[in-house]
Structure formats: structure tokens, C-alpha cells
C-alpha positions as CSV (number, residue, x, y, z in Angstrom):
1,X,-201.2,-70.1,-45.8
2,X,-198.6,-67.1,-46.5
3,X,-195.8,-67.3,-44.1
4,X,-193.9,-63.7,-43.3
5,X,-190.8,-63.2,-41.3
6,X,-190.7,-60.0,-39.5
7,X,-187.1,-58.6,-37.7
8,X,-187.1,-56.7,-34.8
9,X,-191.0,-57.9,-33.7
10,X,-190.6,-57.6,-30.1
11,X,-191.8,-53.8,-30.1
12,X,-192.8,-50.8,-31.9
13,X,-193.3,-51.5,-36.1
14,X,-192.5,-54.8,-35.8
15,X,-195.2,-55.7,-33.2
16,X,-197.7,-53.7,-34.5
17,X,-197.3,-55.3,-38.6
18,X,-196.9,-58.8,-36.5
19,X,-200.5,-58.1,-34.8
20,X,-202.1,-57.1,-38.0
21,X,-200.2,-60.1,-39.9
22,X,-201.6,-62.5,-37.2
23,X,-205.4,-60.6,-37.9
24,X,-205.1,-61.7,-41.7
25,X,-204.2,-65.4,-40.5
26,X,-200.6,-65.3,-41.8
27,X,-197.9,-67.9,-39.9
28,X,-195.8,-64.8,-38.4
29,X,-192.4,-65.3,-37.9
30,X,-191.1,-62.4,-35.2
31,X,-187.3,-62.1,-34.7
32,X,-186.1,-60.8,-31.1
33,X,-182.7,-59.8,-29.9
34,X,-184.2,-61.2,-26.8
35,X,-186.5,-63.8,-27.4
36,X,-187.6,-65.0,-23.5
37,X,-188.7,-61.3,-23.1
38,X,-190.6,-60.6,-25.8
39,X,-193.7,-62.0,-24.1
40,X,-196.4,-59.9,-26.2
41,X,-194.8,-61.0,-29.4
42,X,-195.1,-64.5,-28.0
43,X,-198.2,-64.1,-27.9
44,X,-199.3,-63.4,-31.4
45,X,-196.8,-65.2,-33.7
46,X,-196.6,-68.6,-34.8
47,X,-192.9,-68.6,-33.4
48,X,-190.6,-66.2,-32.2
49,X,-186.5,-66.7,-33.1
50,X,-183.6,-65.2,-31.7
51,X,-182.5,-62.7,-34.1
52,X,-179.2,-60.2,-34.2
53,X,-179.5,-58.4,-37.8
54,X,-175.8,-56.7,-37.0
55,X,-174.4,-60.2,-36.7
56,X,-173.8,-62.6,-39.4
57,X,-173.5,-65.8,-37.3
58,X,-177.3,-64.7,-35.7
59,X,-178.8,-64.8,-39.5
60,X,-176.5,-67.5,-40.6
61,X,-178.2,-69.7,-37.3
62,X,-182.0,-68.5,-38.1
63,X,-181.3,-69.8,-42.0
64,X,-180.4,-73.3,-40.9
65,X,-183.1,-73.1,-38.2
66,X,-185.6,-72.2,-41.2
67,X,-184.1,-74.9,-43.4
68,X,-186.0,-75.1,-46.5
69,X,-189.5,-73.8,-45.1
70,X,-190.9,-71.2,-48.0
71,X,-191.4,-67.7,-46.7
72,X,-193.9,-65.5,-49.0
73,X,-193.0,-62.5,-47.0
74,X,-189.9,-61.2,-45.4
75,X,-189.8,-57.9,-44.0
76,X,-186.1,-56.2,-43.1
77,X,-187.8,-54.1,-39.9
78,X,-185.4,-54.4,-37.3
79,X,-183.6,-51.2,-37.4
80,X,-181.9,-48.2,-34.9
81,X,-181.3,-44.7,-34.8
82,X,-178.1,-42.8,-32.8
83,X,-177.7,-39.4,-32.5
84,X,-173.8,-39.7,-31.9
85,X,-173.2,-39.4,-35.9
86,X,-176.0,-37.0,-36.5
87,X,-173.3,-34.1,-37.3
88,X,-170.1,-34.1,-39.4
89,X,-168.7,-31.6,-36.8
90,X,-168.9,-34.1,-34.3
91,X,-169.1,-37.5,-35.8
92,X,-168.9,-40.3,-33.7
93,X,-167.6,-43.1,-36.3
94,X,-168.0,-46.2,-33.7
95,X,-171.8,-45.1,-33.7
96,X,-171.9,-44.4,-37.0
97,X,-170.9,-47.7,-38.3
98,X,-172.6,-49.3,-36.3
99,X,-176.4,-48.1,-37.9
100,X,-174.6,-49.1,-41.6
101,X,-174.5,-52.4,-39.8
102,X,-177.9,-52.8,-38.5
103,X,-179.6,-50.4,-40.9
104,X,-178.0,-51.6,-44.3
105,X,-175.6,-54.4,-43.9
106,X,-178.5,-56.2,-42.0
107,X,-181.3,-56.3,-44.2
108,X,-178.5,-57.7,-47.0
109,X,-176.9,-60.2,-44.9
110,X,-180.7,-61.6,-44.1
111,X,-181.9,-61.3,-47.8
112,X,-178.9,-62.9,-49.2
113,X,-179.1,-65.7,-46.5
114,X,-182.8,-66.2,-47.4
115,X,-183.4,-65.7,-50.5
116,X,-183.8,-69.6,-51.3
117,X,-186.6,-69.4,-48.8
118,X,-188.8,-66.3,-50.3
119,X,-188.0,-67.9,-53.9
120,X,-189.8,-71.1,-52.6
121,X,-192.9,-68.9,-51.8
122,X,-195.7,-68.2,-53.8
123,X,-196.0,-64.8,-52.5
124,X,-192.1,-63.7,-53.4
125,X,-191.8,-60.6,-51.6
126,X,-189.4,-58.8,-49.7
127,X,-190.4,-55.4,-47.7
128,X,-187.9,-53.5,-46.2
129,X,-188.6,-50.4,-43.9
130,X,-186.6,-47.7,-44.8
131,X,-187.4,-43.5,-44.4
132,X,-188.2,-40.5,-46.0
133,X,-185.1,-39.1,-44.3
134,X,-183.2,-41.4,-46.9
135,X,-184.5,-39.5,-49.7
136,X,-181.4,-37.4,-51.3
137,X,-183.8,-35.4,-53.1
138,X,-185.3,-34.0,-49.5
139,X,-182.2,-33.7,-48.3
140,X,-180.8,-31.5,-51.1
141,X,-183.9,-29.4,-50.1
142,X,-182.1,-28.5,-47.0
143,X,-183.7,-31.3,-44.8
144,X,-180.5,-31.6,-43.0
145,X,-179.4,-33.3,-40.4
146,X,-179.1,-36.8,-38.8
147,X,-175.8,-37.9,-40.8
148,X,-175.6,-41.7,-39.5
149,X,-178.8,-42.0,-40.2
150,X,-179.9,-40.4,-43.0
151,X,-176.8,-42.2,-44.9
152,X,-177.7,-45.8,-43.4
153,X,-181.4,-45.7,-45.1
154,X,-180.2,-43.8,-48.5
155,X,-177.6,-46.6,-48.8
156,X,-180.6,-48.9,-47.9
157,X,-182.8,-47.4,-50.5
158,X,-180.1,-47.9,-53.6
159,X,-179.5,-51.2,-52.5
160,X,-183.0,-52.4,-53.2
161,X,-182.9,-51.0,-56.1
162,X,-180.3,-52.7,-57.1
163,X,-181.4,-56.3,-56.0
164,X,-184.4,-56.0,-57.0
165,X,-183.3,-56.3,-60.5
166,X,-180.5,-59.1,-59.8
167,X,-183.8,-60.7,-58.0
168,X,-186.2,-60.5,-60.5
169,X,-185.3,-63.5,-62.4
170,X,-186.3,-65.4,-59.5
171,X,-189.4,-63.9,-59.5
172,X,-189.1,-61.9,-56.3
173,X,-190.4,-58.0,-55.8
174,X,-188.6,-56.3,-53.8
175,X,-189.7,-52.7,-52.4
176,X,-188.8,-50.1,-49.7
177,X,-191.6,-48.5,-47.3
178,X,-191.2,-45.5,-45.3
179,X,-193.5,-45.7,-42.1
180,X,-194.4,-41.9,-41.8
181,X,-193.5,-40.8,-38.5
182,X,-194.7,-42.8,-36.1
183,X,-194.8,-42.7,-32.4
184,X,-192.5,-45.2,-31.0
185,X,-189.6,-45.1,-29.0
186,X,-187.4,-43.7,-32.5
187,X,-190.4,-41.1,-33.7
188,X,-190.9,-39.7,-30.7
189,X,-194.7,-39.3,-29.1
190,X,-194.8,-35.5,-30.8
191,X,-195.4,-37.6,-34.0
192,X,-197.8,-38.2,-36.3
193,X,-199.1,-41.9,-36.2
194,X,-200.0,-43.9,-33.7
195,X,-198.1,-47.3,-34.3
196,X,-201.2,-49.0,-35.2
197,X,-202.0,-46.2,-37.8
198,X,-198.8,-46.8,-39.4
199,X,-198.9,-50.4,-39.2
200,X,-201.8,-51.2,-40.4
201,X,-201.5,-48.9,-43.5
202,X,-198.3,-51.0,-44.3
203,X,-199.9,-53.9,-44.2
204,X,-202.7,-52.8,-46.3
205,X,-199.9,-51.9,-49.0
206,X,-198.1,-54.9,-48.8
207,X,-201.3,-56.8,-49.7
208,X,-201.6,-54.8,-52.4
209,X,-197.8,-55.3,-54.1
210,X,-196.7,-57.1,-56.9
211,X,-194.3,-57.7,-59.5
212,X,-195.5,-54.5,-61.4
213,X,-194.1,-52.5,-57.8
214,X,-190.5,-54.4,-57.9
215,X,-188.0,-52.0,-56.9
216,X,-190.3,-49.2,-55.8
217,X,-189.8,-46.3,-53.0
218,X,-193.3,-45.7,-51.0
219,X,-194.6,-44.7,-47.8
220,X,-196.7,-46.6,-45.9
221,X,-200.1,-45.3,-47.8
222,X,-198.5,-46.9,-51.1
223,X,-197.7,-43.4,-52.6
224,X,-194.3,-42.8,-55.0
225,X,-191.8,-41.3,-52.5
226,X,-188.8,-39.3,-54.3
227,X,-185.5,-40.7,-54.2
């Protein structure tokens, strides 16, 4: 049965690719900030596990708790989105280092803690959910805007690209999917997809990756996104 570990499951994304992970019979895995409230997720996952991805002691505590139990999926989801560093002019460096942390340092820190896990897998996949708005190609179209941000999810973005070759002799694919814009609590309800839209698509796309996609930028349709 193929085990996947989701961050940030209690809501939004993460909820929504937990529900359809649950659908295809997977063992889901949710991680919570807040565990004893995440009652819906508690309800469709195997187990739910208290989960800071800005915090190196949280991930340190979930890889012991996981021990040497194989995970086929891992999917860095858990992620936020202040608008205190969305302008040079005014850049709040507090806030601004705090989405590196959560946005960039926390998908490393949990992939490098890990990684013995998703090797033991037969699946061998990591999936992390990154953004158009990282794309330094759109930007240099005069996309502008949302600083913190934007940086957080481009730094993101080369960062799998890197791994995924240092990976690769492990035999693990590593990719980055951008969600579209979806309407949670980050996109806004002005926004295109529904969560389950979104969600579902991702999960069709994941089922679909391989070795050949190791190191790829997509959205959540599976289409080549520019970097």
C-alpha cells in the first residue's frame, strides 16, 4: 500500500490532496501545527502528527516518531504567505525571513530528515508545492510584486533542482508543482479553482510521475512551467 506524508493537512491544499489520497486507498500521513484541532483531517488519514516545518526540533521529533517506516510519497505542502515583505520600499525583514523559513528552509529540513524513509519506498517520490509566482522568467515580464514571497518559492524551485540530482542515485524523483490559484485562505475566493479542482488535478499528476519527471517545474495539470 503507498504511504504519503502530507505537511500542513489540517486545511486548504493539504486537506483537499489528503481526501483524494485517502479516495485512492493510500495510508495518509497529515502533519498539523495543531493536531487536537484538526478534527476533519482526523477523520480521513491514517494518522495525524504534530508538525512545525519552521522548527528543526518538530521535524527532528516526527523522524524518530516515523523510525524506519518507508514513505513512497512525501509532499512539502505546508507553506505561508505575508504581505509585510511584499515591497522593497517597505520590507519587513522579521516577516520576511520568516516565509524563507517555512517556505524554503522547511521543505529542506523535512527532506533531509527523511530521506532514509522515501529511499525505503517503492514509490520514491518527493512533491513539493511551490508557485508560478516563483518563476524568474514571469517575473522579468513585469509580474511584480510580493518580494517575501516570490523569493521564498524561486529559492524553493532551485533547490529541487538541485537535490534532485544529488537524489537521484537513490533513486528518488523529485519535482515542484504549482497549484494554480486556488481559493483558500492564501488565493483568495476571487480565484480560479475550487480546492478540490486543484487538488484533485495534483493528485492525478503525481500518479502519473516518474523518474523520467525528476527535477521538473509543473502546475497542477502536469504542464512544463518556465523557470
Amino acid at each position: 500500500m503507498t504511504t504519503i506524508l502530507i505537511t500542513g493537512a489540517n486545511r486548504g491544499l493539504g486537506l483537499g490532496m489528503a481526501k483524494h489520497a485517502a479516495d485512492r486507498g493510500f495510508t495518509v500521513i497529515g502533519t498539523a501545527r495543531n493536531p487536537d484541532s484538526a478534527d476533519e483531517l482526523k477523520s480521513i488519514a491514517s494518522r495525524v502528527e504534530l508538525l512545525d516545518t519552521s522548527s528543526r526540533e518538530s521535524i527532528d521529533a516526527l523522524a524518530q516518531r516515523l523510525g524506519d517506516e518507508p514513505i513512497d510519497i512525501l509532499v512539502n505542502n505546508a507553506g505561508i504567505f505575508p504581505h509585510e515583505c511584499d515591497d522593497i520600499n517597505d520590507l519587513d525583514f522579521d516577516a520576511f525571513e520568516r516565509v524563507l523559513r517555512t517556505n524554503t528552509f522547511g521543505p529542506l529540513m523535512l527532506t533531509k530528515a527523511i530521506v532514509p524513509n522515501v529511499a525505503k519506498s517503492d514509490r520514491k517520490l518527493i512533491v513539493s508545492i511551490t508557485s508560478n509566482l516563483g518563476s524568474i522568467t514571469d517575473a522579468s515580464k513585469g509580474q511584480m510584486g510580493f518580494l517575501g514571497y516570490r523569493t521564498s518559492k524561486a529559492a524553493l524551485n532551485m533547490a529541487n533542482a538541485t537535490m534532485a540530482h544529488q537524489l537521484k542515485p537513490k533513486g528518488i524523483t523529485s519535482v515542484v508543482v504549482h497549484p494554480g490559484w486556488v481559493q483558500t485562505d492564501m488565493g483568495g475566493q476571487a480565484a480560479d479553482l475550487s480546492p478540490d479542482q486543484s487538488t484533485s488535478s495534483i493528485m492525478n499528476t503525481i500518479d502519473q510521475l516518474s523518474a523520467k519527471d525528476n527535477g521538473r517545474f509543473v502546475d497542477y495539470k502536469g504542464d512544463e512551467l518556465p523557470w
